[in-house]
N, C-alpha and C positions, 0 to 999 in steps of 0.2 A: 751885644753883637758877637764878642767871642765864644760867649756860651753859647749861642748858635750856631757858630760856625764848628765849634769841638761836637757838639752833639750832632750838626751832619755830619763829620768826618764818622763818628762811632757809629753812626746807622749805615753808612759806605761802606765801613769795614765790615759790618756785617755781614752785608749781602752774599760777599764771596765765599761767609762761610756758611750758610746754610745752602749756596746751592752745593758746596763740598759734601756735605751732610746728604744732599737731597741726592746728590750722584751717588755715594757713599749706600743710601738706603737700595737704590737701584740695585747696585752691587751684588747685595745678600742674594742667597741663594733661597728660593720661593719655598716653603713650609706647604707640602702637599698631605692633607688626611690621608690617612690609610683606608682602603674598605673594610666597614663591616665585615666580620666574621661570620660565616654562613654553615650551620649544624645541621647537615641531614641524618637520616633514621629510616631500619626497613620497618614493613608492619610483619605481619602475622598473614601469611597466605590462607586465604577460606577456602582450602579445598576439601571433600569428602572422599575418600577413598573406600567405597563398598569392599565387604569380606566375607559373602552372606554364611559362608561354609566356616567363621571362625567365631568361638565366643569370647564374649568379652577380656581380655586380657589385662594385669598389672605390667606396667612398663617402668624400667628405670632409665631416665635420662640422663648420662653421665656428661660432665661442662663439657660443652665443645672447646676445644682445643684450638690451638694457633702457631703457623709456622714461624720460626725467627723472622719477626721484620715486619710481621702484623697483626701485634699485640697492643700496639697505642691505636689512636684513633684517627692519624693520617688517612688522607685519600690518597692512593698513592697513583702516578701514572711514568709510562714509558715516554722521554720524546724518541728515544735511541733503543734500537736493542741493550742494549749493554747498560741503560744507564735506570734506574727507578726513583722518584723522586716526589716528594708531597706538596700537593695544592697548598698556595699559601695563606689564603683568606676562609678557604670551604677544610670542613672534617666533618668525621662520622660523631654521632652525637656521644657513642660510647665504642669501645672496639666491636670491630665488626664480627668476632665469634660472641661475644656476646649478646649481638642481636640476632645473630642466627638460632644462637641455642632457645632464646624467647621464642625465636619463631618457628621453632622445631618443637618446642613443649606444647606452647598452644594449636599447631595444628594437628598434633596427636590425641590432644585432651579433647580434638571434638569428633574423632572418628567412633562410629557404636562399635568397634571391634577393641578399645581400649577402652578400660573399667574406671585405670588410675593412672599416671604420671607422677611417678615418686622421684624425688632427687636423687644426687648423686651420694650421698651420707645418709641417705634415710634408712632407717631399718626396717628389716621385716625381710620376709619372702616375695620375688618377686619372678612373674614366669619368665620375662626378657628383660635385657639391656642393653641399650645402642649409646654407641659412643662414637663421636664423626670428630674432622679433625679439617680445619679448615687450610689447605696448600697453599692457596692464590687467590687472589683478589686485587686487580690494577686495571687503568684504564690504560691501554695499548692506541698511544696516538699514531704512529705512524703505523700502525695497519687500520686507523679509525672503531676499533671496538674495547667492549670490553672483556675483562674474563676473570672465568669462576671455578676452584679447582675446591675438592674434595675429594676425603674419605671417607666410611661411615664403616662401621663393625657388629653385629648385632650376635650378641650372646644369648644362649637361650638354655632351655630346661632344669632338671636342677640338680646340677653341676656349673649351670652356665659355659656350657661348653660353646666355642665359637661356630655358628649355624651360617653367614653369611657376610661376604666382604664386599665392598662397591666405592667405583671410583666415578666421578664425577667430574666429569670435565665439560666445560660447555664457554662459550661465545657468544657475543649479540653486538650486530652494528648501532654503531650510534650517531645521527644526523648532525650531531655538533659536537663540538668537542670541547666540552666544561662539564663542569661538575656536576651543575641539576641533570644533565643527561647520563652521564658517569652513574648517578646515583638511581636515577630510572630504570636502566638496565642492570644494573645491579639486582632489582627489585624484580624486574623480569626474571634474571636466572635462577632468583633462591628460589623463587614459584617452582619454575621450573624441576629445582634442584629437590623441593621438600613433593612434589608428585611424584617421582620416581623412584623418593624414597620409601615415601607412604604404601605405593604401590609393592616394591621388593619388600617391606616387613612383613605387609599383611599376607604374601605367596611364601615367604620363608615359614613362618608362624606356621600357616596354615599345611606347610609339609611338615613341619617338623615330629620327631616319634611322641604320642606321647601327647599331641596338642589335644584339647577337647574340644566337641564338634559344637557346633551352636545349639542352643536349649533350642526344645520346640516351642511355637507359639502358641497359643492358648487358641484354640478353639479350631486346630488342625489335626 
């Protein structure tokens, strides 16, 4: 009889303190997952740009280049004029002059007005070379777009004298304001950005002293 009476008191005593415990667990502050991390990447714009009045050309593509502040692989955007600052779960898969320069070499390697795409260390004779420099790239939330700034340089003949300069500035609205969109429009403006460039080499080239005209075709 006393041993049952000591053994309920022990299991009374208990009670109080597992609901202490169970309040206790309450307490804790909730352990929430992070989001996955989200890598986007530009492609390679398939545009053609006709030249019919220019023959095939060697081109050297020197790195595209990056302004202080986006050289890592942040997305960056504006909530504020004043303030610029990175997505925290989304980035670019690799810095974003380095996807530009891919997608500057490959949409020059498919024009018939360019022979070759030599690097920027390659040796040898080459008739030109462009060298662009990337200014800006941020998603601008409180005006809802995005934006895309550039330089490009294009050296030619043989001295490589400097033939042609172009600045690139461009904008695109974007219907939401995250990052898949951010990065869509982004994709828009390098299109954009590698057409007008395509365009201006192949009108500087084709003025410049000294370019050779296109071979004839066989059987004209």
């Amino acid at each position: 009889m006393k041993y049952a009476t000591s053994l309920w008191r022990t299991a009374g005593a208990a009670v109080p303190l597992l609901m202490v415990l169970a309040l206790a667990s309450c307490a804790l502050p909730q352990v929430t997952r992070r989001p996955a991390q989200t890598d986007y990447r530009l492609r390679v714009p398939r545009i053609v740009q006709p030249a019919p009045g220019l023959a095939p050309l060697t081109l050297r593509l020197l790195p595209v280049r990056a302004a202080p502040g986006l050289q890592g692989v942040d997305m960056l955007y504006s909530p504020t004029p004043l303030q610029l600052m990175p997505y925290r779960d989304s980035r670019w898969l690799v810095p974003p002059a380095e996807m530009i320069d891919s997608a500057l070499r490959g949409a020059l390697a498919r024009q018939a007005w360019v022979a070759a795409v030599e690097g920027g260390d390659a040796p040898g004779r080459v008739d030109a070379s462009l060298r662009c420099r990337l200014d800006r790239l941020e998603h601008d939330l409180y005006a809802r777009r995005v934006e895309l700034g550039m330089h490009c340089q294009l050296y030619a003949g043989a001295a490589q004298e400097l033939r042609s300069s172009w600045n690139f500035e461009a904008s695109r609205p974007v219907p939401v304001q995250d990052a898949a969109h951010y990065a869509q429009a982004t994709q828009d403006l390098l299109d954009q950005a590698v057409a007008g460039l395509l365009r201006r080499t192949a009108l500087a080239l084709a003025q410049a002293p000294g370019s050779a005209p296109a071979a004839p075709q066989s059987g004209h």
